[in-house]
C-alpha positions, 0 to 999 in steps of 0.5 A: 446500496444508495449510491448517492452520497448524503448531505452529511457525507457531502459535508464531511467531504468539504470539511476534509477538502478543506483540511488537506488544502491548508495541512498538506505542506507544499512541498510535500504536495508538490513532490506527490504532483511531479512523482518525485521522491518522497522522504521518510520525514515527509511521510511520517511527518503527514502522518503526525499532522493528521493524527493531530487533527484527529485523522490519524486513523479513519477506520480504526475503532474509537478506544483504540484512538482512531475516528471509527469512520464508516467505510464511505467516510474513509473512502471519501477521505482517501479521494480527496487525500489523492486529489490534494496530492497528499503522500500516502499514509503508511499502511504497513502499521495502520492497515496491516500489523494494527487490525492484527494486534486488535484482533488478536494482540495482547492488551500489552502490545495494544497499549503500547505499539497502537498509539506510536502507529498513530503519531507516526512515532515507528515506522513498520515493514513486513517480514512475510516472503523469503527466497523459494517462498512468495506465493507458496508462503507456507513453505517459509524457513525462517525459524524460531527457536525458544530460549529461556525468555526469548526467540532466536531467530534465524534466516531471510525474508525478501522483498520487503518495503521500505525495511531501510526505513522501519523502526518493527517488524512483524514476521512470520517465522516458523516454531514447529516442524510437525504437521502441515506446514501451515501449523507450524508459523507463528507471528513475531514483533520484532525490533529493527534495531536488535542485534543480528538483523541486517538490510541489503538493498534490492535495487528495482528495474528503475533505480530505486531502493524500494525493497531489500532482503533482510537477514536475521543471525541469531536474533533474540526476541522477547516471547512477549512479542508472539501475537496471539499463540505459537503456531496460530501465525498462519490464521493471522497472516490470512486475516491480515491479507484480506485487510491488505488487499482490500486497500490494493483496489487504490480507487483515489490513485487511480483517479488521480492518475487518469486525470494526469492522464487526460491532462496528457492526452489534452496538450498539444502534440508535436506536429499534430493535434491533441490525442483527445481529439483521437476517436480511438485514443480517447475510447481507450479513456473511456473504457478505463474511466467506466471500469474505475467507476464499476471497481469503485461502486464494487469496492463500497458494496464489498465493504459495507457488507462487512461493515454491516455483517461485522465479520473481517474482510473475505475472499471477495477482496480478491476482486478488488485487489485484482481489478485495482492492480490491473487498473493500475498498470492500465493506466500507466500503460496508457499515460506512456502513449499519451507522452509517446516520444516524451516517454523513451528517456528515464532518468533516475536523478529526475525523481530528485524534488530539485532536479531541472532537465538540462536543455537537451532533454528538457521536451522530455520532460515538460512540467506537466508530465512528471517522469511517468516511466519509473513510475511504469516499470514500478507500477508492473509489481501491482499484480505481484505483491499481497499475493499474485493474480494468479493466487487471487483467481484461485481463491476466489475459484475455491472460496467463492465459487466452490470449484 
């Protein structure tokens, strides 16, 4: 693999550099700067700005609407997207249900949920954890019942994102009871407004309402909405994982937070000198700077090998989903030390796009350094969520090394 970018691909760069300093809507930008809230209309609002633009989808093949980038042109514009201070794309329909419905939906799925992922018409949420079964998934309970024409369904799923927002979404539920557990799952489409579902809030360690346990009560999903076939949905949960977790390696969110990080460490500290000027603290920079580059030079090498094999992403993203989530605990971690004093108060309302510190607290919270600790405790779920750590080592035990 050549490591260097070639001319066509450098051009590319200035023509996405360009493009995002022009579309990207300052205030939107200015909320990703300061880590303020963002809203569901910002997100799916930068979402139809860049379908407009033809950016919609960057991997996604061309006869399904998107631009069939290559890996690097997709990673060069997830770089830029991050430096710019664009708010992120949602993943859980572009990265997650997509690639399952070209791989395995119906051409009437394809044709009608593909196009409204792209133009930012529904927002998708995932229905995969439940109460007593998270990493042990194939233990889920939520089951489905034929009746006539549809599914019912009944149960809980935990743990989901943004489900407050979302218009779908895809669950896993169990249809049978027979044989090993894996082979009874099946993979639904199911639309957040029919009756019997509900969302309750789970309220994260900082005070946000990130994530929610959703309860279904007698839902009635059409059979049309089944993915592929009854009891196949474990084969197509595993397939949408290893998508999951090659996007969790956040090569642009990581450089974006340690040049937040050297910003940091470069203001002057109260009674001393910069921590820059720190031997040890900028050693610590360093170290996390050359493993950045190891986790992104990996990262291209794994996925254009399977670009080149055209096989669907393996068990070799277990690497980068777990050198990316450390990454990024490491570096919220030492943005924390960076702000030292600065980083004790946290105020949830701080996240508000116009909040102003009042004058007792306005030190801590200088316009450089954007509440970093919410961002701290929100950032320890990285090494829990599309499967924990601990399961990725074994995966890569079993699948790759063979033990």
């Amino acid at each position: 693999m050549d490591l260097n970018y070639t001319p066509e691909e450098e051009a590319f760069r200035q023509e996405i550099r360009a493009f995002l300093a022009a579309a990207v809507p300052p205030d939107v930008r200015e909320k990703v700067r300061l880590g303020r809230r963002l809203t569901r209309e910002d997100m799916l609002g930068w979402q139809r700005i860049l379908h407009a633009r033809g950016f919609g989808a960057g991997t996604w093949p061309q006869r399904f609407g998107g631009c069939g980038w290559s890996v690097v042109q997709q990673h060069v514009f997830e770089e830029e997207c991050a430096a710019a201070c664009a708010p992120p794309q949602i993943p859980f329909g572009l990265r997650m249900v997509a690639p399952v419905l070209m791989a395995f939906g119906s051409p009437t799925q394809q044709q009608y949920h593909l196009p409204r992922i792209i133009a930012g018409e529904d927002w998708w949420c995932q229905g995969y954890s439940e109460p007593g079964a998270g990493s042990d998934l194939a233990s889920l309970r939520t089951g489905a019942a034929r009746g006539g024409d549809h599914y019912v369904v009944n149960g809980q799923k935990t743990w989901n994102t943004l489900g407050q927002y979302a218009d779908w979404i895809f669950c896993l539920v169990r249809t049978s009871q027979e044989g090993k557990a894996q082979n009874g799952i099946s993979f639904l489409l199911i639309d957040m407004r029919t009756t019997g579902i509900s969302v309750r809030p789970i309220i994260t360690v900082e005070g946000e309402h990130e994530i929610n346990d959703i309860f279904f009560q007698d839902v009635r999903v059409p059979l049309a909405n089944l993915v592929g076939e009854e009891n196949k949905g474990w084969t197509y949960a595993k397939f949408l994982l290893n998508h999951e977790r090659t996007n969790n390696a956040g090569v642009g969110i990581c450089k974006r937070s340690l040049a937040q990080l050297k910003q940091l460490a470069a203001r002057q500290q109260r009674g001393g000198r910069p921590l820059l000027e720190n031997v040890r603290f900028r050693d610590r920079i360093a170290r996390l700077e050359m493993e950045l580059m190891a986790l992104e030079i990996t990262n291209l090498r794994v996925l254009s090998a399977f670009a080149r094999d055209n096989r669907p992403p393996g068990a070799e993203v277990s690497a980068l989903k777990i050198k990316g989530s450390e990454l990024i605990q490491d570096l919220a971690e030492l943005k924390m030390h960076a702000l030292g004093m600065d980083a004790l108060p946290y105020l949830r309302e701080a996240l508000d796009p116009q909040w102003q510190a009042p004058a007792l607290l306005a030190d801590h919270y200088p316009p450089e350094a954007p509440p970093l600790t919410g961002q701290y405790f929100n950032q320890r779920k990285t090494s829990i969520y599309a499967g924990s750590n601990e399961i990725q080592r074994n995966i890569i035990a079993k699948m790759i090394l063979g033990l």
